[in-house]
Backbone as a chain_set.jsonl record, in Angstrom:
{"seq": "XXXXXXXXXXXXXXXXXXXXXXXXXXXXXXXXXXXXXXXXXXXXXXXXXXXXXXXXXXXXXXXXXXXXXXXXXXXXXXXXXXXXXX", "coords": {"N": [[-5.712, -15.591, 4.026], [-2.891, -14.409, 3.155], [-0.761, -14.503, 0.345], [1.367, -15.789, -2.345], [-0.025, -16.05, -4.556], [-2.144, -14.646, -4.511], [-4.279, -11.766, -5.682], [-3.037, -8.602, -6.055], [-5.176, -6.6, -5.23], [-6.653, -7.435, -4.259], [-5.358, -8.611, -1.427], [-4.949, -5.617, -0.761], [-7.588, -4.527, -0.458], [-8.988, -5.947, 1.55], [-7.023, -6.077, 3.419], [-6.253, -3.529, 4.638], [-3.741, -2.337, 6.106], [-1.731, -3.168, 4.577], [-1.415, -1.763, 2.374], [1.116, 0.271, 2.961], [2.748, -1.204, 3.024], [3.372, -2.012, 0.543], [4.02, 0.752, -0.218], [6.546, 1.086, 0.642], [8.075, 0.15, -0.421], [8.581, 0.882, -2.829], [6.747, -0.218, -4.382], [4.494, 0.454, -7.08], [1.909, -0.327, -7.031], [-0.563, 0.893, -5.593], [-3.558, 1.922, -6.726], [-2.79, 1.466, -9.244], [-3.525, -0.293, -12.923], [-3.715, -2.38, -13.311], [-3.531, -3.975, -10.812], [-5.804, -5.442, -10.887], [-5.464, -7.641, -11.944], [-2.586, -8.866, -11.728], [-0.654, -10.976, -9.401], [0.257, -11.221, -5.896], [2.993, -12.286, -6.4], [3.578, -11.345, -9.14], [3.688, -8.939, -8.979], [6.013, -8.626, -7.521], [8.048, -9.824, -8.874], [8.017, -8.32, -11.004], [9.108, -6.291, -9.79], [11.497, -6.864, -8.733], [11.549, -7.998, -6.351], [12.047, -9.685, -3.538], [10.033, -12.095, -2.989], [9.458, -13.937, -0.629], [10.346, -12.196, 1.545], [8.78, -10.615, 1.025], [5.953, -10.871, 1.13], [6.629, -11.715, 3.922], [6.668, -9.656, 4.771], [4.241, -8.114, 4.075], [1.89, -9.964, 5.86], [2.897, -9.685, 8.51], [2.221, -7.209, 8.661], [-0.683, -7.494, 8.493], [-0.588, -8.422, 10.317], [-0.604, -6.997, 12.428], [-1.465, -4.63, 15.545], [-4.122, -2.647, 14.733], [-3.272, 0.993, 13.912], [-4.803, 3.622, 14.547], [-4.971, 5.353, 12.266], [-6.576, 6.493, 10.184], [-6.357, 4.954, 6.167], [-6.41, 7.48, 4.097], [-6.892, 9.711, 1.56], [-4.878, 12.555, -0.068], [-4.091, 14.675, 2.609], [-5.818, 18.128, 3.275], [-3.674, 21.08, 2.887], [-2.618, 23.554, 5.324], [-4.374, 26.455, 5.776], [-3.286, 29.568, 4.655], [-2.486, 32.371, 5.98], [-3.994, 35.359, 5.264], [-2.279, 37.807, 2.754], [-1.886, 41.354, 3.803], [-2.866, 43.682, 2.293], [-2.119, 46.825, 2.689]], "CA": [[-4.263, -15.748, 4.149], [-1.828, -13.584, 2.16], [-0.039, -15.841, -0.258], [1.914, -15.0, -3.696], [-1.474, -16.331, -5.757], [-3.577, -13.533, -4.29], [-4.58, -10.481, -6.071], [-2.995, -7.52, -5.339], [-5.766, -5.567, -5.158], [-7.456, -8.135, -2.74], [-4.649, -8.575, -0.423], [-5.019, -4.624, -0.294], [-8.614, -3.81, -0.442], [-8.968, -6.864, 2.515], [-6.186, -5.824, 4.581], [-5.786, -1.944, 3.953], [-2.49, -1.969, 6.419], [-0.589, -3.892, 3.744], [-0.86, -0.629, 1.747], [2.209, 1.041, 3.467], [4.239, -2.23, 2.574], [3.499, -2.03, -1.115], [4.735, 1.796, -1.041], [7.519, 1.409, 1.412], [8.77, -0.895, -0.759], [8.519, 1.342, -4.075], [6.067, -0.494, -5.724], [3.323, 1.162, -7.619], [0.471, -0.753, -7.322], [-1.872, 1.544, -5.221], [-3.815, 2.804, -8.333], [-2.046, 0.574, -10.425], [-4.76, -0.6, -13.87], [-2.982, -3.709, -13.478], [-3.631, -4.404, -9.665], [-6.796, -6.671, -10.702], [-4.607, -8.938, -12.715], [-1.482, -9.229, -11.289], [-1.043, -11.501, -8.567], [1.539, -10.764, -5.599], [4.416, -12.81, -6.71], [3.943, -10.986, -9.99], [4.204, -7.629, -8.44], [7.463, -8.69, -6.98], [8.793, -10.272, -10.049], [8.315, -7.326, -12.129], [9.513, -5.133, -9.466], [12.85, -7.149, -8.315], [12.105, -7.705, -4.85], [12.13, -11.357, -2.922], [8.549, -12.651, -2.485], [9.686, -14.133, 0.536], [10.49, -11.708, 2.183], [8.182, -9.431, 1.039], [5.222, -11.539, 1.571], [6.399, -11.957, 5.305], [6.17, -8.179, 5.712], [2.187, -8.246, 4.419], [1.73, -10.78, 6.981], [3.826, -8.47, 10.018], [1.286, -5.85, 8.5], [-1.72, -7.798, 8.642], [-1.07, -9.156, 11.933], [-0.47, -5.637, 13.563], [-2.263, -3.803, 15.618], [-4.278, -1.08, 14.002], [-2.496, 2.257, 14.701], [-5.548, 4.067, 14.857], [-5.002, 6.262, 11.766], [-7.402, 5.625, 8.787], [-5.907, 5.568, 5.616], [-7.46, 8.374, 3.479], [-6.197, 10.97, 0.513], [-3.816, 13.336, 0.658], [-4.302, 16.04, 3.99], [-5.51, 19.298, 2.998], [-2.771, 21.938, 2.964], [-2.877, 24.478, 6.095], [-4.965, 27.691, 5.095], [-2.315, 30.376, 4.542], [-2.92, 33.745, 6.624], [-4.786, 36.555, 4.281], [-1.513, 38.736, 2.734], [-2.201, 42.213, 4.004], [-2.771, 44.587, 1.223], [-1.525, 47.77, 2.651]], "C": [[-3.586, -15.073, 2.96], [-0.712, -14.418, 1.553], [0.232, -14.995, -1.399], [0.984, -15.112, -5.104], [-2.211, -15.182, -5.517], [-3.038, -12.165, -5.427], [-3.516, -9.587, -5.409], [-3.816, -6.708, -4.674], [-6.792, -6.14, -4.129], [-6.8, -7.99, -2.179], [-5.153, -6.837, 0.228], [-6.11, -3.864, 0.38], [-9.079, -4.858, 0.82], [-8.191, -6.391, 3.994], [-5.461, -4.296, 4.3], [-4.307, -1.589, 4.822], [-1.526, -2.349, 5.875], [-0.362, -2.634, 2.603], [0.552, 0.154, 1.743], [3.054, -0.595, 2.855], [4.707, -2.189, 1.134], [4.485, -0.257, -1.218], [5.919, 1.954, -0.158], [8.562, 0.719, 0.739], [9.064, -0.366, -2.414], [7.775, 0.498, -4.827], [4.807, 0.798, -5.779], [2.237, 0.63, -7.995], [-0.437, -0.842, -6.454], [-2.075, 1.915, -6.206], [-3.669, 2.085, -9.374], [-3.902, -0.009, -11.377], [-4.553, -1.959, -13.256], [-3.158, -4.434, -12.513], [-4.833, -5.107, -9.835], [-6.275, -7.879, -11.186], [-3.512, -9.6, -12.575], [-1.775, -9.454, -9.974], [0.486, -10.611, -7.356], [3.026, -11.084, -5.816], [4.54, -12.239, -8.203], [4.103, -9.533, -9.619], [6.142, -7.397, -8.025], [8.212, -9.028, -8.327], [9.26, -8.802, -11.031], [8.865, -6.125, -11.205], [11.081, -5.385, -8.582], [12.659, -7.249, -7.062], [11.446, -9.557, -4.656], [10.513, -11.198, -2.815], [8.324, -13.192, -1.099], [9.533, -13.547, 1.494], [9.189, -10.319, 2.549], [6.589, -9.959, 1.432], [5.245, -11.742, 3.47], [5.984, -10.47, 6.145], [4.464, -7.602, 5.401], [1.885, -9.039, 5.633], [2.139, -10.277, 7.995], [2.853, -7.492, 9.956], [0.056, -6.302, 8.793], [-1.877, -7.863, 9.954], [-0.672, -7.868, 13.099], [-1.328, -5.362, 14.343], [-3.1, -2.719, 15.082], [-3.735, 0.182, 14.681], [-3.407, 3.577, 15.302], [-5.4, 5.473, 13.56], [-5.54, 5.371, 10.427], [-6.68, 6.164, 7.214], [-7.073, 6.072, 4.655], [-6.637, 9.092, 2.379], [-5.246, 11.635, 1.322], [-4.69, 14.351, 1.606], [-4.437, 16.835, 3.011], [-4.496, 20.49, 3.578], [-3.697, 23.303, 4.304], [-3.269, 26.138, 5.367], [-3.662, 28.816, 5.737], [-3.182, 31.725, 5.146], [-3.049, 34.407, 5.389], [-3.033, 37.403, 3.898], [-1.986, 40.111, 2.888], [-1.428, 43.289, 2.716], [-2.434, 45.963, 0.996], [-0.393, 47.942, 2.218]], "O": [[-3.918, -15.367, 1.812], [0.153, -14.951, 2.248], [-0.286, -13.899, -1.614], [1.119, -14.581, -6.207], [-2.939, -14.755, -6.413], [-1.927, -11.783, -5.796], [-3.149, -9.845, -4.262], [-3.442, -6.102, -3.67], [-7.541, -5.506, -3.386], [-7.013, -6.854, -1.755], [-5.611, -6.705, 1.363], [-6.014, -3.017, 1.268], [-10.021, -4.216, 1.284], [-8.593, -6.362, 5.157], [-4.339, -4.088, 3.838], [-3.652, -0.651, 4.368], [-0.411, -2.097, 6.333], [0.715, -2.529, 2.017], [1.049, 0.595, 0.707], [4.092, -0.54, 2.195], [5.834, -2.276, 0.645], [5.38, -0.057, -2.039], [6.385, 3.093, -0.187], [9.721, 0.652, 1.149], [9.689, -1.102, -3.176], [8.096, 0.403, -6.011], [4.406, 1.636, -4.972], [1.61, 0.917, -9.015], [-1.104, -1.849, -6.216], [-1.143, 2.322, -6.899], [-4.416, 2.108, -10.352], [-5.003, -0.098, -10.833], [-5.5, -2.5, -12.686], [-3.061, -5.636, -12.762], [-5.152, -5.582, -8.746], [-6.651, -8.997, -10.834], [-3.303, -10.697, -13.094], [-2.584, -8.819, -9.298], [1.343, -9.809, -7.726], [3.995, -10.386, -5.516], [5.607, -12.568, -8.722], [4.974, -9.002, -10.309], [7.011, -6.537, -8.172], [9.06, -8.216, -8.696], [10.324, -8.422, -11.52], [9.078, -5.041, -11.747], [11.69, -4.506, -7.973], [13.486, -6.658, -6.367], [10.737, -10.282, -5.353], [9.956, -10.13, -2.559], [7.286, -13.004, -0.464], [8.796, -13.948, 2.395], [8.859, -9.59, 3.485], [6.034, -9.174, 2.201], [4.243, -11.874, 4.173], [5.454, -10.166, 7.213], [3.726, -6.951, 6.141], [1.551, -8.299, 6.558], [1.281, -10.595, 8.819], [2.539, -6.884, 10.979], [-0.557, -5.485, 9.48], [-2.844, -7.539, 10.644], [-0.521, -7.953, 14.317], [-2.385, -5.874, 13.974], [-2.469, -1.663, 15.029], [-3.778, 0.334, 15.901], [-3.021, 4.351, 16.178], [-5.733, 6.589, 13.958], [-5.23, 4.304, 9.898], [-6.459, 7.352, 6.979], [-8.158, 5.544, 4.41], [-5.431, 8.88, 2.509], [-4.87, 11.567, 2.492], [-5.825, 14.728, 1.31], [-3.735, 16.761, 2.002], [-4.598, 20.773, 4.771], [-4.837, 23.763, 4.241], [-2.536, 26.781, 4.615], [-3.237, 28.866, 6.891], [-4.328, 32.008, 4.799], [-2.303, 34.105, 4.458], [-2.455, 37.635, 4.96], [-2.73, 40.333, 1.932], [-0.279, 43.559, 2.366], [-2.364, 46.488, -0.116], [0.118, 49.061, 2.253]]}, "num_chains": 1, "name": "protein.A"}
């Protein structure tokens, strides 16, 4: 259960569709050092946003469907046609 005691970095590494909530929401704690120590109601605290609310949208995320797209790194960039050297 996703609660304001948990980890960040559990909630995330548990339920990897709660990722998109953390960055839709401008926080920065994908990556974050700090995401083993800070819990989620301290994420919110230090980042000004309701716990409430924001907590209900992990939970909307958890309880989704999967969309069928895995999250992964950034896409590699489309290979650029050869510039012709004549």
């Amino acid at each position: 259960m996703i609660d304001s005691d948990r980890l960040v970095v559990e909630v995330m590494r548990e339920t990897p569709a709660t990722v998109r909530v953390f960055l839709d929401h401008r926080m920065r704690c994908v990556g974050c050092p700090i995401g083993p120590f800070h819990t989620v109601a301290d994420a919110c605290r230090e980042h000004g946003i309701d716990p409430v609310l924001f907590i209900a949208a992990l939970r909307a995320a958890a309880a989704a469907p999967a969309r069928g797209v895995p999250l992964r790194g950034p896409r590699p960039r489309p290979r650029q046609p050869a510039a012709d050297a004549s």
